[in-house]
C-alpha positions in Angstrom: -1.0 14.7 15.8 2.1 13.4 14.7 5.2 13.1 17.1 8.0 15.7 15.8 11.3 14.5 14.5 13.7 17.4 14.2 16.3 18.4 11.5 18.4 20.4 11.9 17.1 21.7 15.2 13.7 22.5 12.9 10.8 20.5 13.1 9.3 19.4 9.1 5.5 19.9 8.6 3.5 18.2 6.1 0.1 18.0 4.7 -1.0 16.3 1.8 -3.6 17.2 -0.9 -4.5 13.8 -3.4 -6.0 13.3 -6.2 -7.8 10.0 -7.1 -9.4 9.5 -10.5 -12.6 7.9 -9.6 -13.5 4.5 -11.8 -16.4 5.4 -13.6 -16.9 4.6 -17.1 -17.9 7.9 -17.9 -17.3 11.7 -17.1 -18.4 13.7 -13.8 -20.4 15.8 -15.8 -21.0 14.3 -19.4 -21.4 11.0 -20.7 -17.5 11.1 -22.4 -15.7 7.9 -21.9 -12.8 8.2 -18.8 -10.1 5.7 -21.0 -7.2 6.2 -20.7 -5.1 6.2 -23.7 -7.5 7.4 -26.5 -5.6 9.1 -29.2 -5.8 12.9 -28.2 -9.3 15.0 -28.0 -11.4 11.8 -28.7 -13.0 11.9 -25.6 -14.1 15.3 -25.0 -17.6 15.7 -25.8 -19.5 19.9 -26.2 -20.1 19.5 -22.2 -16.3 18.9 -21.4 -15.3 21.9 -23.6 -17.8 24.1 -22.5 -19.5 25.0 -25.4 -22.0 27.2 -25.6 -25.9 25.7 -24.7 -24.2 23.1 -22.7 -25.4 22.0 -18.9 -23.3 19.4 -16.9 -25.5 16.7 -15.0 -24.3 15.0 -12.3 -22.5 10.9 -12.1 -24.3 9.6 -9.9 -21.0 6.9 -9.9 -19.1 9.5 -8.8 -21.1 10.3 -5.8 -21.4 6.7 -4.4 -17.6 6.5 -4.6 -16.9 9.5 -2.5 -19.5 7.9 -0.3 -17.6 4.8 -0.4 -14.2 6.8 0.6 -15.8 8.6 3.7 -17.7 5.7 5.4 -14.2 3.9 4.8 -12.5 6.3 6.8 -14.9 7.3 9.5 -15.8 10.9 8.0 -18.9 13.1 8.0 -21.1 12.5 4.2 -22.6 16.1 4.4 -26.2 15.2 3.5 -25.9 18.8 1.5 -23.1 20.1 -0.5 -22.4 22.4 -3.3 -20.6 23.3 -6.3 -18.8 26.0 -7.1 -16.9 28.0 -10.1 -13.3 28.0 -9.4 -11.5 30.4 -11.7 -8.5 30.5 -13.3 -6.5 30.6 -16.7 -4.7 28.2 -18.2 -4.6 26.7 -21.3 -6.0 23.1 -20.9 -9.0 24.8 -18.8 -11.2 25.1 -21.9 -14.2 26.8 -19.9 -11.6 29.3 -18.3 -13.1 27.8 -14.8 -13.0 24.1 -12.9 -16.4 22.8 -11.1 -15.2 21.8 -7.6 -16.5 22.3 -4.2 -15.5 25.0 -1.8 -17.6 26.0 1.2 -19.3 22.7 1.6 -17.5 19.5 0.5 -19.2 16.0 0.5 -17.3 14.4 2.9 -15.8 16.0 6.1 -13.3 15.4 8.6 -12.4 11.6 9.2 -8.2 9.9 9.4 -6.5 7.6 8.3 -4.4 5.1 10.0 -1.4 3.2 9.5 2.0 1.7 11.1 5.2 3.4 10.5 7.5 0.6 11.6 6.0 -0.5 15.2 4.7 2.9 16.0 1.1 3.7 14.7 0.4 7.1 13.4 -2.9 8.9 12.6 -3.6 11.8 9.7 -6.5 13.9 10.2 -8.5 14.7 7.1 -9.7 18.1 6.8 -12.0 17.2 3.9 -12.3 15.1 0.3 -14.8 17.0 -2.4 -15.3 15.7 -5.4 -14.4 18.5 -8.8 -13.4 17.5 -12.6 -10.2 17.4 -14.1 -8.3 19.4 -16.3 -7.2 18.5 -19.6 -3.4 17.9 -20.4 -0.5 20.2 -22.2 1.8 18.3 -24.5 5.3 19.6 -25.4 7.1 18.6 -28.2 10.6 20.2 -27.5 12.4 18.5 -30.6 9.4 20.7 -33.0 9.5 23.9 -30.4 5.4 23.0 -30.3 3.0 22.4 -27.2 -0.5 20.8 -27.8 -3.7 20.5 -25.6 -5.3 17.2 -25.1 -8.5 17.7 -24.1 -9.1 13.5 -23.0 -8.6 14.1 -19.2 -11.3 17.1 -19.1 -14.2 16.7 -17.1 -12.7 13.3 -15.6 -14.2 12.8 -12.2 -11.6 13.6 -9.1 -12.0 13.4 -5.8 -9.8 15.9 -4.3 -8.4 14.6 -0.5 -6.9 17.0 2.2 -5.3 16.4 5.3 -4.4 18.4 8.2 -0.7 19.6 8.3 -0.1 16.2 11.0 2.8 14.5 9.4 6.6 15.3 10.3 8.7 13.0 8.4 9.5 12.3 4.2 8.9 8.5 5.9 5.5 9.2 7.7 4.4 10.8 4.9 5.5 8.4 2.1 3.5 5.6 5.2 0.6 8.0 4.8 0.3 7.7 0.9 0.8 4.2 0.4 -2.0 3.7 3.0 -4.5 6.2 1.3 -3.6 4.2 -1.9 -4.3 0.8 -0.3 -7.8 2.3 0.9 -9.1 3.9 -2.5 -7.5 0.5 -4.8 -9.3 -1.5 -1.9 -12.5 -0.4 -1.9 -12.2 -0.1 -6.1 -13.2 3.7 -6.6 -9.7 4.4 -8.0 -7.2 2.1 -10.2 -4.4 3.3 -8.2 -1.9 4.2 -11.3 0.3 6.7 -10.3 2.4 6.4 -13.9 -1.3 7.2 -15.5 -2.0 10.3 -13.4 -5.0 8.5 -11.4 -3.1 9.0 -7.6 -1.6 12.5 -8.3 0.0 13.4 -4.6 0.7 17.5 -3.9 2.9 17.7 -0.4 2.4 21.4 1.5 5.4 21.6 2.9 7.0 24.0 5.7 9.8 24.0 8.8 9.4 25.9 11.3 11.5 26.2 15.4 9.5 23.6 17.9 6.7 25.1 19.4 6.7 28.0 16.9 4.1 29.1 14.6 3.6 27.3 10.9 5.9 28.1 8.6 5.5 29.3 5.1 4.6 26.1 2.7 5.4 25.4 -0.8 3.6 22.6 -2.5 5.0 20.1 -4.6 3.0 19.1 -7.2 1.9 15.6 -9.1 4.9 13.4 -7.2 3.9 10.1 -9.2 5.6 7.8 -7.0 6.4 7.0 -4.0 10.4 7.3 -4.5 10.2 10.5 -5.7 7.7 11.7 -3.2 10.6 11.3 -0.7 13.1 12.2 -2.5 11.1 15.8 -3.1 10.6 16.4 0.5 14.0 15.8 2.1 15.2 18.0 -1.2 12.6 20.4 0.0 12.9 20.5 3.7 16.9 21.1 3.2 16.3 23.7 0.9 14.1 26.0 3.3 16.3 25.2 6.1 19.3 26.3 3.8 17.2 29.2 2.9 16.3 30.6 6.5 19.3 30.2 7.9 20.8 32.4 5.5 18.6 35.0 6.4 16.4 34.4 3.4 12.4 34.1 4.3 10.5 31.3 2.7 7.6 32.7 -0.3 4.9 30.6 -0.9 5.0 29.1 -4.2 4.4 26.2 -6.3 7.3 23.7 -7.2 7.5 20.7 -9.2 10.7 17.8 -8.8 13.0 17.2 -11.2 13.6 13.3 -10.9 16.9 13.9 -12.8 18.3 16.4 -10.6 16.6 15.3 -7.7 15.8 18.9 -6.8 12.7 21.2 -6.5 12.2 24.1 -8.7 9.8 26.7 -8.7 6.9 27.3 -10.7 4.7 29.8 -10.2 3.9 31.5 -7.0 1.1 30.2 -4.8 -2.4 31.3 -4.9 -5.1 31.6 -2.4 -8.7 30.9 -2.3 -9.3 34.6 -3.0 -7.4 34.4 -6.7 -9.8 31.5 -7.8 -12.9 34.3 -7.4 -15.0 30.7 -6.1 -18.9 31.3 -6.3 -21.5 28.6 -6.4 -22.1 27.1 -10.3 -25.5 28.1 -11.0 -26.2 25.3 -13.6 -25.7 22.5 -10.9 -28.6 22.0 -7.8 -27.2 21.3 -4.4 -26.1 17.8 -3.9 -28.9 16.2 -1.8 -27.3 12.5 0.2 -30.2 11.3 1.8 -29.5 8.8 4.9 -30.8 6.2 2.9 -28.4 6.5 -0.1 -25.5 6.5 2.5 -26.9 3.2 4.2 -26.9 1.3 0.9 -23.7 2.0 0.0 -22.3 1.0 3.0 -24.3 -2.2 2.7 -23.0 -2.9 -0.8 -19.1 -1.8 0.3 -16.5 -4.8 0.5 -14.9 -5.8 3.9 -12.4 -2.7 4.8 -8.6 -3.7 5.5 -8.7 -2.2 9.3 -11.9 -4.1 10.2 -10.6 -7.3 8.4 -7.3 -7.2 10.4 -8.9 -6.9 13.8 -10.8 -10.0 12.5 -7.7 -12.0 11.8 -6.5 -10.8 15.1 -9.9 -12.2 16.4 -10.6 -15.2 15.0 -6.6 -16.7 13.5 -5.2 -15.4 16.7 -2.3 -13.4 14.5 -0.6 -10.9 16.6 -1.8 -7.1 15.0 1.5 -6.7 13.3 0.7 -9.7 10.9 -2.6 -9.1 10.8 -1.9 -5.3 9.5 0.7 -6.7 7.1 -1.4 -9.3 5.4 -3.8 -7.0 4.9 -2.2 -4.3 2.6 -3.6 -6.0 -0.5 -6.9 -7.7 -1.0 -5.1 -10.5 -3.1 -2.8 -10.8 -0.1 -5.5 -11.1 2.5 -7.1 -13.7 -0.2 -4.1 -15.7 -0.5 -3.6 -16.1 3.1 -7.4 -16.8 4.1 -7.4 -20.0 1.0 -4.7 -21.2 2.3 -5.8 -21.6 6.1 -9.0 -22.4 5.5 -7.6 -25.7 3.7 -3.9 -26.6 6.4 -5.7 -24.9 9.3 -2.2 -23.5 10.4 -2.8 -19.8 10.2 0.8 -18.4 12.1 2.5 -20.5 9.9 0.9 -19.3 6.6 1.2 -15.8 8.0 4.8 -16.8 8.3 5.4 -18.2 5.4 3.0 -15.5 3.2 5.2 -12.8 4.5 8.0 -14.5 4.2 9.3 -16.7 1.8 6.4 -15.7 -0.9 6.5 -11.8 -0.3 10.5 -12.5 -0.5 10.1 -13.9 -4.3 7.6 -11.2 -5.1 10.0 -8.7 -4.4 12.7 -10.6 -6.0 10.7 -11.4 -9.5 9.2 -7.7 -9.3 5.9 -9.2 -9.7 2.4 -8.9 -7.5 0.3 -11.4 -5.5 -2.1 -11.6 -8.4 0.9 -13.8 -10.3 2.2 -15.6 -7.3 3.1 -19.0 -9.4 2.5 -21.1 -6.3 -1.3 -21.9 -5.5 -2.5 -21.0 -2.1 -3.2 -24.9 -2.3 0.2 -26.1 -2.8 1.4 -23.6 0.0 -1.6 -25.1 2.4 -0.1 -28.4 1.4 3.4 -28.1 2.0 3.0 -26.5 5.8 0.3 -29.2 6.6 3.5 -31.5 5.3 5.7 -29.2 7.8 3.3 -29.6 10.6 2.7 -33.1 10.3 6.9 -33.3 10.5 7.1 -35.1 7.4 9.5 -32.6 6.2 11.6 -29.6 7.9 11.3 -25.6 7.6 14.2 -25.9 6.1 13.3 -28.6 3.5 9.8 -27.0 2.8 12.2 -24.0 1.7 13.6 -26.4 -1.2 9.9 -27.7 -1.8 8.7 -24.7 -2.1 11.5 -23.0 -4.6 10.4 -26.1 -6.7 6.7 -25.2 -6.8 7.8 -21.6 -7.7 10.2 -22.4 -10.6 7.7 -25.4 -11.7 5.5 -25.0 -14.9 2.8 -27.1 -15.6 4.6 -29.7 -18.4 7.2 -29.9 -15.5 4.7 -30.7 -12.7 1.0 -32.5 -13.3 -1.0 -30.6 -10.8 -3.3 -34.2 -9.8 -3.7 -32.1 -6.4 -1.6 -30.1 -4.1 -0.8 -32.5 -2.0 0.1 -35.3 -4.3 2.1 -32.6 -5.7 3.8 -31.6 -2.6 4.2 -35.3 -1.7 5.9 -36.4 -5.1 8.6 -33.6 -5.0 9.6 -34.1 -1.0 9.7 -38.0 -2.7 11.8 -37.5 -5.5 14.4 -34.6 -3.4 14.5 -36.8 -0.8 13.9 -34.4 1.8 11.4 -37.0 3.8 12.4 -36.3 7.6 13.3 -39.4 9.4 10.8 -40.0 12.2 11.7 -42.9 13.3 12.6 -43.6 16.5 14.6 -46.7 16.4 16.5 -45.9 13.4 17.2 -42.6 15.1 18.3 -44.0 18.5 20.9 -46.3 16.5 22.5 -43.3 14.9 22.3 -40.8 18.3 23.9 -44.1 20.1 26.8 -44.3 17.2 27.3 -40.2 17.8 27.7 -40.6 21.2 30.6 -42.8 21.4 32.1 -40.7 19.2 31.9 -37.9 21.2 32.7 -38.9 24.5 34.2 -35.1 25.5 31.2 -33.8 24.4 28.8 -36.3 26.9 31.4 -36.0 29.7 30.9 -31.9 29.1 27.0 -31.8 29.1 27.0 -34.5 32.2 29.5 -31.6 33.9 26.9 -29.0 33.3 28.0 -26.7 30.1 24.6 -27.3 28.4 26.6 -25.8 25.3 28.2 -28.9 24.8 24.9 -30.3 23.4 25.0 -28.4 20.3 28.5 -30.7 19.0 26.3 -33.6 19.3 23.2 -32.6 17.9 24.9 -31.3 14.6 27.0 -34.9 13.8 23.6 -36.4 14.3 22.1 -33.9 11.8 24.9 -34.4 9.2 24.9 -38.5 9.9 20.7 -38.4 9.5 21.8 -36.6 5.8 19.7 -33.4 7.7 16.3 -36.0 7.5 16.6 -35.8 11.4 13.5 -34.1 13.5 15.5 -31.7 15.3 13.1 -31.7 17.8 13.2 -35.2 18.4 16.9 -35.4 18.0 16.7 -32.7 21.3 14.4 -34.5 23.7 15.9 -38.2 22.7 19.5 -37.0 22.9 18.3 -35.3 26.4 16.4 -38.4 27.7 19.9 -40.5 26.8 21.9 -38.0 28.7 19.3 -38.1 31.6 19.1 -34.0 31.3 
């Protein structure tokens, strides 16, 4: 559980229920394409609408990939589940019912994990079934019309539900980006929140500490991560409003207004008990045998937990770094190419988290179109720890490489590359010894106040000779080297 943060003198519960389009090619029950962007009703086949004589069959894709998402967080695969009739009305429903799992899901129980600032939280996971999608409602206010696209019906979802464990808009937010890292990682979802494949619903209530749950209302499809806490805080003032005006909280269903930035109702909630479930008699039980389980996992990519314990393990990162470089595959990639050719894996941690994340945020762009190579970043920290050049030099090197095309720079290899442009800027640090005595000796008897003060003991005084030597060097200087001669002259 989740440590409480009050507001108000209330403490916020949240629970989360997610939606991830799985990436097959073709329907959970039909062979339809899954495409996104069709022109309307092209991709609904006689299965999706429900036509009479029709009998769905299950993807076996779709299976493997809610395999996939419970071995990757630690959850039960029930080696028996079951599909059920859940029944409602509404207009892009075309069989009047949805297939989805009730009683027995296919995977059960398991949490996810992830760092809100330092502290690391934990969300219990009540259970992730898998169920088909709906199809879409299109309004065309200027013409007073709505249409139906049936495209999205029958899409495979896998439906993820967590227990009520989070207490903050920010721990929750923490929570989604992490389930989102997890499903793009492992590849059974695309991730697109704009294109409805992450659809987030937050359960949200407030209630005294130490009091019973409060009444939730449910925000539905928040399609970013902005907006998702944005919705909350809205929310969570709204019901604290709301009770302490004497008012009690009804459960209901309420979608955000991104405009207004407020919640608005939309129907009132229902319970399992409106949906009339019962099991689908067209569709077997779903049989995983231990087998099926064990090759998946065999066939499943690296997971970002255990690969950050590894980078912990074998690159000596602290956890922090290790967790951070971790959050995209490409990212992970990135970093791993570039040590494997400098060697230098804290300062390629630094650096990847530094000065590169910095200009990803600043273009707006992801680490699949970084413009510098993970070979030219190798090469210009091997040319940092070989004290050819200084951090803060590499810093100009590096903005070159960055703002470099190819007609601009002939990539012969990163180091040549590297070498050429700390050549031509001039930013070669001066290591030499004798040519770096002559100046500290010059700066010295310039400065005789400031010997006479480090001789008397104010240490301080050390920093008004090192910075003339700096600024006589044209900042080529080792400052390290420019410390212990300077030190070994003033016999400190």
């Amino acid at each position: 559980m989740s440590t409480a943060k009050l507001v108000q003198g209330y403490e916020v519960v949240i629970g989360f229920e997610t939606h991830a389009q799985l990436s097959t090619q073709s329907k959970i029950f039909s062979r339809a394409p899954t495409a996104f962007g069709a022109e309307p009703n092209t991709q609904a086949c006689a299965v999706d609408l429900g036509l009479p004589g029709t009998l769905p069959v299950m993807n076996k894709g779709a299976v493997e990939r809610a395999i996939q998402f419970g071995l990757a967080i630690g959850s039960h695969i029930a080696p028996r589940s079951i599909f059920a009739r859940k029944n409602y009305f509404y207009p892009d429903l075309p069989k009047g019912y949805q297939i989805s799992q009730f009683e027995i899901p296919v995977v059960q129980g398991g949490q996810v994990e992830f760092f809100l600032g330092d502290e690391k939280k934990t969300v219990r996971l009540v259970r992730a079934h898998l169920e088909e999608d709906a199809g879409k409602s299109l309004h065309e206010d200027f013409i007073g019309q709505s249409g139906i696209d049936l495209n999205r019906a029958g899409t495979p979802l896998l439906e993820i539900v967590t227990e009520p464990d989070m207490r903050s808009s920010e721990e929750a937010v923490a929570y989604a980006k992490e389930l989102h890292k997890i499903v793009t990682w492992i590849g059974i979802c695309d991730g697109n929140m704009q294109e409805g494949s992450f659809r987030c619903d937050a359960n949200v209530s407030v209630r005294k500490p130490g009091g019973e749950l409060g009444t939730r209302r449910e925000i539905k499809n928040l399609n970013s991560f902005k907006f998702m806490q944005q919705a909350i805080d809205y929310e969570v003032r709204w019901q604290i409003d709301q009770i302490e005006d004497g008012h009690a909280i009804q459960q209901a269903t309420v979608l955000f207004d991104p405009d207004t930035g407020e919640t608005r109702s939309m129907r009132t909630k229902e319970d399992a008990a409106d949906y009339r479930y019962f099991p689908d008699p067209d569709l077997p039980p779903l049989v995983i045998a231990p087998e099926w389980v064990e090759r998946v996992r065999a066939e499943m990519t690296e997971l970002p937990r255990v690969m950050a314990e590894r980078f912990v393990r074998d690159y000596g990162l602290p956890e922090y770094d290790a967790t951070t470089l971790t959050q995209s595959k490409a990212m992970a990639a990135y970093f791993e190419a570039a040590v494997a050719l400098c060697k230098q894996p804290k300062l390629v941690s630094n650096w990847v988290m530094g000065e590169v994340s910095r200009r990803l945020n600043a273009d707006e762009i992801g680490m699949d179109q970084v413009p510098v190579s993970a070979a030219r970043l190798a090469a210009l920290i091997t040319r940092i720890h070989d004290s050819t050049i200084s951090n803060n030099a590499a810093k100009e090197v590096f903005d070159a490489l960055w703002n470099a095309t190819g007609a601009q720079i002939a990539d012969t290899g990163a180091l040549s590359v590297v070498d050429d442009l700390i050549e031509s800027k001039g930013l070669k640090q001066m290591n030499d010894s004798g040519e770096l005595e002559k100046i500290i000796d010059e700066v010295l008897a310039a400065n005789a106040k400031n010997v006479e003060e480090f001789k008397a003991g104010n240490t301080k005084a050390l920093n008004g000779l090192v910075g003339p030597i700096m600024k006589a060097s044209k900042g080529k200087a080792n400052p390290a080297q420019v410390n212990e001669l300077l030190k070994k002259k003033l016999g400190a």
